[in-house]
Steps between C-alpha positions, in 0.01 A plus 500: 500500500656848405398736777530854370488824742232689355280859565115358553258846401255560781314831592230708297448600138739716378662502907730194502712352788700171463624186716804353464459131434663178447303345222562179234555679211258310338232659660307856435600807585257528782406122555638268735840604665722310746527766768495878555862638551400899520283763342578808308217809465667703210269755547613637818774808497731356572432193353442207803700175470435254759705125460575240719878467443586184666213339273571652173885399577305128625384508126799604303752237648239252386501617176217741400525726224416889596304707263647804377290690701537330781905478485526872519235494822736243645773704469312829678432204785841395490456152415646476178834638664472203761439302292795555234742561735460365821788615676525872344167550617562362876825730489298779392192449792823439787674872407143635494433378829863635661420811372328707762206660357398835585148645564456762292302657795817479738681686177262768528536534874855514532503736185220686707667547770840649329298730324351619822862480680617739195173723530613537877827599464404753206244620712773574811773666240223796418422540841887536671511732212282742562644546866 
């Protein structure tokens, strides 16, 4: 049985939204399928990709056959990259996980509060002038 990884149309007219699926590749676009990996709703800004990684990569070791379509929405997952090169990708998550991360909130604060330390001192030059 060739199992392909497919996009299954769901939604409205004219408002379409898609599962991910394992299907034989025998079977119709939206007949019977194997098992739902992820969705992906094209119509939302930004567009809204949803997959189960550690099933899609499940699926590709055992040799299903991604649709173009569906390649390049493995690769926004990230399980294309996991699953061509194991190791690269594993090297890749470890640095991003040693690097400390930021909150772009605790940026604003500490830029904050040097603005506020600058605004204080310019505020006390003016003042030991005029005396």
């Amino acid at each position: 049985m060739a199992v392909k990884l497919r996009l299954m149309r769901m939604g409205k007219k004219k408002q379409p939204t898609y599962r991910v699926v394992a299907a034989d590749s025998r079977s119709p676009r939206n007949g019977r399928f194997i098992e739902i990996i992820g969705f992906y709703e094209p119509r939302q800004e930004p567009s809204v990709v949803r997959i189960d990684n550690d099933r899609a990569l499940h699926w590709l070791r055992h040799g299903a056959q991604p649709t173009e379509r569906v390649e390049k929405l493995l690769k926004i997952s990230g399980a294309w990259d996991n699953f061509r090169d194991p190791k690269e990708a594993q090297a890749k998550e470890a640095q991003a996980a040693s690097t400390p991360q930021v909150e772009p909130s605790l940026i604003e604060a500490s830029s904050g509060e040097a603005q506020e330390a600058s605004g204080e001192t310019a505020q006390a030059e003016p003042a030991s002038q005029a005396s």
